[in-house]
Backbone as CSV, one residue per row, in Angstrom:
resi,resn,N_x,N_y,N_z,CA_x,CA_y,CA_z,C_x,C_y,C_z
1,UNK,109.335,67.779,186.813,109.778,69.150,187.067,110.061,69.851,185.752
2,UNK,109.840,71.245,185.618,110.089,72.183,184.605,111.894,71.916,184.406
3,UNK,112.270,72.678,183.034,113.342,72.826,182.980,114.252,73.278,183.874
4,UNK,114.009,74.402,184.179,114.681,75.383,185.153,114.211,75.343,186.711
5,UNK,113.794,74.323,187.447,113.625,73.785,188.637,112.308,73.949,189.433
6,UNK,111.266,74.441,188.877,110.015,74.209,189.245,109.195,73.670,188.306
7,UNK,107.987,73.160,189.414,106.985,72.206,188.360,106.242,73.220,187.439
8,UNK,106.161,73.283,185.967,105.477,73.969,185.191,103.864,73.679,185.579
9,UNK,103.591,72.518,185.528,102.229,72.138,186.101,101.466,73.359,187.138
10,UNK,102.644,73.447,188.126,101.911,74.731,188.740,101.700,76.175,188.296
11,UNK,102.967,76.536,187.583,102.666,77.686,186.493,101.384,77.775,185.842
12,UNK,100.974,76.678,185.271,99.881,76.253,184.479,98.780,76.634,185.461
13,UNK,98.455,76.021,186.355,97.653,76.536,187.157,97.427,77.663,187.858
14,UNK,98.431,78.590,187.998,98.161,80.075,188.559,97.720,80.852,187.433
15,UNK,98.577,80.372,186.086,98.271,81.461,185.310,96.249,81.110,184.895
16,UNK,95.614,79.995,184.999,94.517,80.064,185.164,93.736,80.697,186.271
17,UNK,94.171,80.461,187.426,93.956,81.153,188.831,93.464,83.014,188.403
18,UNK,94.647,83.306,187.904,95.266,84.929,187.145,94.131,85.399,186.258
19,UNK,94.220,84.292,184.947,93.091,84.731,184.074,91.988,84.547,184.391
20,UNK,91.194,83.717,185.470,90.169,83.717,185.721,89.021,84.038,186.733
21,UNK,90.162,84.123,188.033,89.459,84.060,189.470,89.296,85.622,190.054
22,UNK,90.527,86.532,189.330,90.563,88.176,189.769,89.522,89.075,189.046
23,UNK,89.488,90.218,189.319,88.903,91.254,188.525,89.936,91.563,187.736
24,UNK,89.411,92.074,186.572,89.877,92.500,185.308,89.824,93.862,184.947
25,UNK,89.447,95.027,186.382,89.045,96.205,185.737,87.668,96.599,185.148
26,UNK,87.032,95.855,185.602,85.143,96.037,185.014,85.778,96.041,183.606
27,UNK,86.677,95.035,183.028,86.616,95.094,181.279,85.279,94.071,181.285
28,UNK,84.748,93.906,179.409,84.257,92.802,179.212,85.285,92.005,178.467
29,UNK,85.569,91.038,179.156,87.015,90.136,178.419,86.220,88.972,177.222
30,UNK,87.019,88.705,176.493,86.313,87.941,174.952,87.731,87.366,174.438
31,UNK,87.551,86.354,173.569,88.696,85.540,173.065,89.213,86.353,171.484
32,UNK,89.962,86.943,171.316,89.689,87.571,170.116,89.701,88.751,170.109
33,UNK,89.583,89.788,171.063,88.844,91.156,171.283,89.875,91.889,170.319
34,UNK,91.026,91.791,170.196,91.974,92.491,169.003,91.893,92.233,167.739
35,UNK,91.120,91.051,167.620,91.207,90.189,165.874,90.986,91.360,164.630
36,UNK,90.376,92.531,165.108,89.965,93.254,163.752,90.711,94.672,163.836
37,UNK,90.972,95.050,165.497,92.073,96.282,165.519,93.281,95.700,165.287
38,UNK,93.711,94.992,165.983,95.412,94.684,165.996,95.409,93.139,165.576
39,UNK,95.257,92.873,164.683,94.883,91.184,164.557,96.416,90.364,165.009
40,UNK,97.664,91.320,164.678,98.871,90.475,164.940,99.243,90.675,166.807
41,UNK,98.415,91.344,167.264,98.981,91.883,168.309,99.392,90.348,169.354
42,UNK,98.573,89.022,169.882,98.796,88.096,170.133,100.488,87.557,169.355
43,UNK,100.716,87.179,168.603,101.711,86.615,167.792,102.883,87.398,167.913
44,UNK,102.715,89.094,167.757,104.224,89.426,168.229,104.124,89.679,169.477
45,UNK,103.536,89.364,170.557,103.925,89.111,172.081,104.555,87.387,172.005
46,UNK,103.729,87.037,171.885,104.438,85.434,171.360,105.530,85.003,170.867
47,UNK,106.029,85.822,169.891,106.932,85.747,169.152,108.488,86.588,169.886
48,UNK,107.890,87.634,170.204,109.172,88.358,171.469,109.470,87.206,172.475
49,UNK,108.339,86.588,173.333,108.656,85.892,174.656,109.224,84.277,173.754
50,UNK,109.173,83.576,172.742,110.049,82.777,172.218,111.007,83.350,171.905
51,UNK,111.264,84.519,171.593,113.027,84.430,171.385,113.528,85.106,172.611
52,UNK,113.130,85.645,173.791,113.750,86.000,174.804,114.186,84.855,175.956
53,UNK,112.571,84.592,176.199,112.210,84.093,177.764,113.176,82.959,177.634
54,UNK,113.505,81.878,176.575,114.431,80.985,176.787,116.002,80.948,177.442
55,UNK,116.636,82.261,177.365,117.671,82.930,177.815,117.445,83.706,179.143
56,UNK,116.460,83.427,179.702,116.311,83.800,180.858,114.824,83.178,181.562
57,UNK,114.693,82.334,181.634,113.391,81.264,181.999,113.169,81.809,183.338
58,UNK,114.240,82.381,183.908,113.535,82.110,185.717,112.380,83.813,185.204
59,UNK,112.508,84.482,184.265,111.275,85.541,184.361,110.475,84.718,184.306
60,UNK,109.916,83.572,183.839,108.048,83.046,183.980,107.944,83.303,185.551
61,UNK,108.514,82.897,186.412,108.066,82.861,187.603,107.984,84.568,187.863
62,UNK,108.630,85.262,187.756,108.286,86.889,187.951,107.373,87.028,187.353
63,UNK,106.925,86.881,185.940,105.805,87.206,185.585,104.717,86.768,186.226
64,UNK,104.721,85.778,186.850,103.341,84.955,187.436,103.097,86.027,188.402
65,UNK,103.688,85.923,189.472,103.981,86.998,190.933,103.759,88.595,190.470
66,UNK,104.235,89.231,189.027,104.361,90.198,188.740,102.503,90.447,188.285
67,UNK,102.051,89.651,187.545,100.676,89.444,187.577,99.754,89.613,188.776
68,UNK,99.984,88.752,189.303,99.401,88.465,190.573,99.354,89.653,191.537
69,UNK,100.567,90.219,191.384,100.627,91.522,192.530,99.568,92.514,192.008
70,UNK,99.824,92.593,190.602,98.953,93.451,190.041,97.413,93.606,190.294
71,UNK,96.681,92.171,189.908,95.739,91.707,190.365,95.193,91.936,191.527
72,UNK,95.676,91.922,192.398,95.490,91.898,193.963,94.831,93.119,193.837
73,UNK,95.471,94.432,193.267,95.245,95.797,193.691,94.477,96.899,192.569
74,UNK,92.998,96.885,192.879,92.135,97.189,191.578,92.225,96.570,190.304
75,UNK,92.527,95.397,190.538,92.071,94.296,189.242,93.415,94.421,188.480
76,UNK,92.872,93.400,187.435,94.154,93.360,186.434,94.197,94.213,185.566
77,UNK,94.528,95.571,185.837,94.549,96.786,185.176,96.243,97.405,184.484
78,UNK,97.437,96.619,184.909,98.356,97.249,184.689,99.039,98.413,185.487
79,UNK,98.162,98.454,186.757,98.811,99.668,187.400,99.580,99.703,188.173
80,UNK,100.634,98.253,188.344,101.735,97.657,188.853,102.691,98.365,187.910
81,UNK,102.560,98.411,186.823,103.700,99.325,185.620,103.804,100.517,185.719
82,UNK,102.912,101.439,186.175,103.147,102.318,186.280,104.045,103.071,186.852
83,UNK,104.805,104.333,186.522,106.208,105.088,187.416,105.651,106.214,188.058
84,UNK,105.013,107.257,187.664,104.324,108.474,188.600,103.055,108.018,188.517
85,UNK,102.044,108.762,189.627,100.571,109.155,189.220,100.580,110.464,190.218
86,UNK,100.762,111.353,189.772,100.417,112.771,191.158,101.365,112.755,191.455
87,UNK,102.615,112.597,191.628,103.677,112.858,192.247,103.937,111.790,193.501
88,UNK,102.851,110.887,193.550,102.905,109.764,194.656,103.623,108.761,194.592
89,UNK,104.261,107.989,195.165,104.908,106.661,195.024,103.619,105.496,194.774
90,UNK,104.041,104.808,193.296,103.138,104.224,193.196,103.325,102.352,193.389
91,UNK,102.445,101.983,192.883,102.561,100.469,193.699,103.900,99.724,193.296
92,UNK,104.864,99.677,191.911,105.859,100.114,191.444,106.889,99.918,192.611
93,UNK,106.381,101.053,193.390,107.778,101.435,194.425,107.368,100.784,195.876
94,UNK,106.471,100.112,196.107,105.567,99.560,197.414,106.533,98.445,197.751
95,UNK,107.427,98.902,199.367,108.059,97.494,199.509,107.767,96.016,198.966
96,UNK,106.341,95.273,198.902,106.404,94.307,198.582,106.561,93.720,196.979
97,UNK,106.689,94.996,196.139,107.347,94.985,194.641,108.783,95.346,194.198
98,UNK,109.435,96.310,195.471,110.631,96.170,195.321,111.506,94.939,194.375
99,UNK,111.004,93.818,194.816,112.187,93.010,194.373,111.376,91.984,193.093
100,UNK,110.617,92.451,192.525,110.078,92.335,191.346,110.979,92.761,190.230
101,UNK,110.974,91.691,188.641,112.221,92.041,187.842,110.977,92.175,186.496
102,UNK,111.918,91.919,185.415,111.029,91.848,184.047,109.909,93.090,183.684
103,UNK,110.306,94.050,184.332,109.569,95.622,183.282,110.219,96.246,182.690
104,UNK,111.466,96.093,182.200,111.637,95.921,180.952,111.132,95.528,179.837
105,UNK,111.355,94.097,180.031,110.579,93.166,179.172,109.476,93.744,178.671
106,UNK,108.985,93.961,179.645,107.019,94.255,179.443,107.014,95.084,178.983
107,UNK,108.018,96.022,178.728,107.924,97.733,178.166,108.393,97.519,176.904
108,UNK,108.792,96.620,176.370,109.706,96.288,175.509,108.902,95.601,174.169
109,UNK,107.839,94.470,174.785,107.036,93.948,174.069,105.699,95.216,173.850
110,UNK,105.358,95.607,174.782,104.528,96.874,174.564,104.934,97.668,173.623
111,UNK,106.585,98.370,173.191,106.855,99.100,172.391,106.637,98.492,170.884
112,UNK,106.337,96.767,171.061,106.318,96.444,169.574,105.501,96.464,169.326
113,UNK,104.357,95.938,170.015,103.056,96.128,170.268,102.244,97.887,169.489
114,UNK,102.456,98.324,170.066,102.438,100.061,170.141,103.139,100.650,168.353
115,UNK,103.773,99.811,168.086,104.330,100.234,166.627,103.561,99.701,165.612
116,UNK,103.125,98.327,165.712,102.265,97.880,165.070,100.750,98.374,165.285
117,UNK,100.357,98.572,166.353,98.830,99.620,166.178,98.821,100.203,167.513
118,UNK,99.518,101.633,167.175,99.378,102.567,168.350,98.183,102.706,169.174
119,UNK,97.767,102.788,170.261,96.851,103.475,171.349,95.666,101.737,171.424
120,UNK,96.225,100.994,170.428,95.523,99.963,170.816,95.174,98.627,171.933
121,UNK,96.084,97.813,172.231,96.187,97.180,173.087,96.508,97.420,174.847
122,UNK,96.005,96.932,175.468,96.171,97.409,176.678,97.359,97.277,177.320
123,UNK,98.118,97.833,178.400,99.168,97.070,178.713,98.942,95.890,179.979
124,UNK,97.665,95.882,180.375,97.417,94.869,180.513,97.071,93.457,180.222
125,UNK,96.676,93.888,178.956,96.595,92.726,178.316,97.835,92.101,177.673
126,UNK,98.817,92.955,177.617,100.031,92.599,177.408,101.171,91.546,178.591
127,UNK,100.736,92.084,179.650,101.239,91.526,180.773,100.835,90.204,180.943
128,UNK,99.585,89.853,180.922,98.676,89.057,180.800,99.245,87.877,179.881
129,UNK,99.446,88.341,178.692,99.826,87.417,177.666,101.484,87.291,177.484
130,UNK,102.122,87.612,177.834,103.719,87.773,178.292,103.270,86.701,179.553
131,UNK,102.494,86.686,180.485,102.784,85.270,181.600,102.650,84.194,181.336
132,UNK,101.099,83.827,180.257,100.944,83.106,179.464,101.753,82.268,178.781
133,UNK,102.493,83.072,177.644,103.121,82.736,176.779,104.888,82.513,177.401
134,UNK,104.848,82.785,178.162,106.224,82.470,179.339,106.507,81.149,179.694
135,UNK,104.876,80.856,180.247,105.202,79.304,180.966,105.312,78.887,179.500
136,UNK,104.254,78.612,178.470,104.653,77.727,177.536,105.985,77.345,177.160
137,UNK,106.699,78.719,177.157,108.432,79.205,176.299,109.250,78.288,177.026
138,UNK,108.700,77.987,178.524,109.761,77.101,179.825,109.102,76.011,179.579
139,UNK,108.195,75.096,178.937,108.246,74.082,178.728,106.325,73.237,179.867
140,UNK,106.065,74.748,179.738,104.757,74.539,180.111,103.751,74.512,179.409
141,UNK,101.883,73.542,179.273,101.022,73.858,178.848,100.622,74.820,178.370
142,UNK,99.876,75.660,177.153,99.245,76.805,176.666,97.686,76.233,177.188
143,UNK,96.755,77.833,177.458,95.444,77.496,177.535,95.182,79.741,176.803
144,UNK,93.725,79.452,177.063,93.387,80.423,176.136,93.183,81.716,176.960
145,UNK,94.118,82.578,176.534,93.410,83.575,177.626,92.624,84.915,176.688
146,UNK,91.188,85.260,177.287,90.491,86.516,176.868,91.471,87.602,177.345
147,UNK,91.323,88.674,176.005,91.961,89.791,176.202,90.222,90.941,176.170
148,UNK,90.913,92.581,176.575,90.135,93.491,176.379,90.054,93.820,178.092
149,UNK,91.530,93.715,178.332,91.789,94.230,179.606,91.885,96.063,179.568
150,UNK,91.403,97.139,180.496,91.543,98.512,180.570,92.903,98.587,181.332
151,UNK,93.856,99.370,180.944,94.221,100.038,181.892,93.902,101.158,182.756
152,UNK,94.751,101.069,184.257,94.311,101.448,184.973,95.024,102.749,185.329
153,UNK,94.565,104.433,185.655,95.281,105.206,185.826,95.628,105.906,187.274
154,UNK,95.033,104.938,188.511,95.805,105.125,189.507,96.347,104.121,190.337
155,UNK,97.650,104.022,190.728,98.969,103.219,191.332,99.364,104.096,192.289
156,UNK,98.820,103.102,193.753,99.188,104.200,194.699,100.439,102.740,195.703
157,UNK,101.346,103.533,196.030,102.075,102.745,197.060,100.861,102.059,198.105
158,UNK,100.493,102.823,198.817,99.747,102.448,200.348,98.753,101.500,199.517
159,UNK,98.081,101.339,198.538,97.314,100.267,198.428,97.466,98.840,198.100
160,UNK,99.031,99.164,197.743,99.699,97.680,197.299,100.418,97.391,198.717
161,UNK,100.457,97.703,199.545,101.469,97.939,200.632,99.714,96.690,201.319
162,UNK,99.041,98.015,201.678,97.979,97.226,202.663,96.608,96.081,201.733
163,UNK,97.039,95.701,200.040,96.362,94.830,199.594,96.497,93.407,199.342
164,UNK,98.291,93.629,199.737,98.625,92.666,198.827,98.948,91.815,200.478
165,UNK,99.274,90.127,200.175,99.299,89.479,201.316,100.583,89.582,201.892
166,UNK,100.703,89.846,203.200,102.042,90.022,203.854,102.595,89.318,203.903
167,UNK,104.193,88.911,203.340,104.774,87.772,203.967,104.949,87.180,204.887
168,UNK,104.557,87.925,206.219,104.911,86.863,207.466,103.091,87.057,208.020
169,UNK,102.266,87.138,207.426,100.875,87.320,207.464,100.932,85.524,208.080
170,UNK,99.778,85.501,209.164,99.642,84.345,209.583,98.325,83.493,208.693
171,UNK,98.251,82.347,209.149,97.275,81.530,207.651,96.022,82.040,207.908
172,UNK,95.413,83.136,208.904,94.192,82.940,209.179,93.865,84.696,208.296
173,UNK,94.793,85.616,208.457,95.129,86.632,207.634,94.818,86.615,205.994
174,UNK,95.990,85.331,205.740,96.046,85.145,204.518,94.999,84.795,203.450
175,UNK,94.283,83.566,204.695,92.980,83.094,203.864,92.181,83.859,203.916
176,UNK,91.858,85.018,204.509,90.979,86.367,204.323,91.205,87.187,203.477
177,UNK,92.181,87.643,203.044,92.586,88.238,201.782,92.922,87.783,200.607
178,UNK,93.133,86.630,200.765,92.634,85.545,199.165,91.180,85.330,199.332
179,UNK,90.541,84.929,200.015,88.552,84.740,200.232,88.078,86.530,199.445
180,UNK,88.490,87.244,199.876,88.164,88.849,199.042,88.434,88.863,197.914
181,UNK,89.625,87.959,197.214,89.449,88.200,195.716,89.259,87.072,195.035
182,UNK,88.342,86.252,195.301,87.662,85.313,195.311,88.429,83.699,195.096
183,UNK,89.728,83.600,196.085,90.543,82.766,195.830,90.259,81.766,196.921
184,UNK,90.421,80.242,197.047,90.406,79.491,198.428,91.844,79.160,198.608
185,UNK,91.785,78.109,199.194,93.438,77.728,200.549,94.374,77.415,198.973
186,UNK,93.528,76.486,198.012,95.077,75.779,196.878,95.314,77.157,196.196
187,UNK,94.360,78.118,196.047,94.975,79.469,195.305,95.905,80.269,196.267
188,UNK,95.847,79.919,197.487,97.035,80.708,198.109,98.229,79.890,198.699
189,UNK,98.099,78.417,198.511,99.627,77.901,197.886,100.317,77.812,197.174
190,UNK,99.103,77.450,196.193,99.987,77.744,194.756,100.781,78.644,194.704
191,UNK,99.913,80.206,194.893,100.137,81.419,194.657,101.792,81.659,195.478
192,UNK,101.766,81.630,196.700,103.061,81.343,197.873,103.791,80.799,197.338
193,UNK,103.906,79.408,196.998,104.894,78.661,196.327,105.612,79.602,195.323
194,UNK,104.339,79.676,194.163,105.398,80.984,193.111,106.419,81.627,193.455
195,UNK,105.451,83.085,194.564,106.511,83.780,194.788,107.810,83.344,195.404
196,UNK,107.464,82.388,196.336,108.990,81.753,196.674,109.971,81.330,195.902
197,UNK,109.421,80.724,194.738,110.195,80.202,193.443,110.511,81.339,193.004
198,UNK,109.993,82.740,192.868,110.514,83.922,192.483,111.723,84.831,193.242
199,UNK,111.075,84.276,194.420,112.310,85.074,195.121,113.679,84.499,195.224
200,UNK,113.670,83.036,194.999,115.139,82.582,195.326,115.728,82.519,194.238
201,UNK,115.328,83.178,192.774,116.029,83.304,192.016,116.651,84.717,191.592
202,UNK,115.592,85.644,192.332,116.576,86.763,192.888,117.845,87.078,193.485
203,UNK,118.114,85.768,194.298,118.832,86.124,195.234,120.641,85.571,194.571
């Protein structure tokens, strides 16, 4: 078992699930894609989530779930962060993100991000590498994740509401809306498990 009461092993495995199995926003993703705009941009996300995430470990598991929600709804674009678009409630405010924590954080590493080479990095790719670099910080495996994620500029409530999997969704529901974003049955335990590990540290 992880430090803080779940198996990192499974962390390890969603956040591959995350980086590999969703859409990304029609980006073309590459290992490196910042090396010549923002070459430090990797290292001070890295470097923020080692001196934070240790003082508060139960965020890896929000970040995983906080990912994931994102994912679900027009790719891994970042448009889970978002606060207005049109004056609409955006996915942000969609009952099943309500009780989502750590955007702060994410706004936080973005602002260092953003100082060191303005208009450059995505904030998805930031999110991305903040989940990453999370599990490691709790005492989990590192693996490599491609950046040259887009953000995304519309976050609508109703699409995170009717994209994302319902909690009391029955298994035959569920495995239909993980099969659409190209996930099978262990990507939607895993995935379940998380959020459960996320939610009871909410509480």
């Amino acid at each position: 078992m992880g430090r803080f009461g779940f198996d990192v092993a499974l962390l390890f495995i969603l956040g591959l699930v995350l980086a590999s199995s969703i859409g990304s926003a029609h980006a073309q993703l590459k290992m490196g894609f910042y090396s010549k705009s923002c070459p430090k941009a990797e290292k001070i996300v890295q470097d923020y989530v080692n001196q934070h995430i240790p003082n508060v470990p139960s965020l890896a598991a929000t970040f995983i779930r906080m990912h994931f929600h994102d994912c679900f709804v027009r790719g891994c674009d970042a448009s889970i962060l978002l606060n207005t678009t049109s004056g609409e409630q955006t996915e942000r405010q969609s009952p099943p993100n309500l009780s989502l924590r750590g955007f702060d954080f994410i706004d936080r590493v973005k602002s260092l991000v953003e100082a060191a080479c303005p208009g450059v990095v995505s904030c998805a790719d930031v999110l991305t590498l903040v989940t990453r670099d999370s599990i490691v910080a709790t005492g989990g495996p590192s693996w490599k994740v491609p950046t040259g994620r887009r953000d995304g500029l519309i976050s609508r409530s109703s699409e995170a509401l009717n994209n994302l999997p319902p909690p009391f969704g029955n298994i035959n529901t569920l495995r239909t809306m993980f099969a659409s974003q190209g996930l099978d049955l262990t990507d939607l335990v895993l995935l379940s498990g998380n959020a459960t590990c996320d939610y009871v540290y909410t509480l």
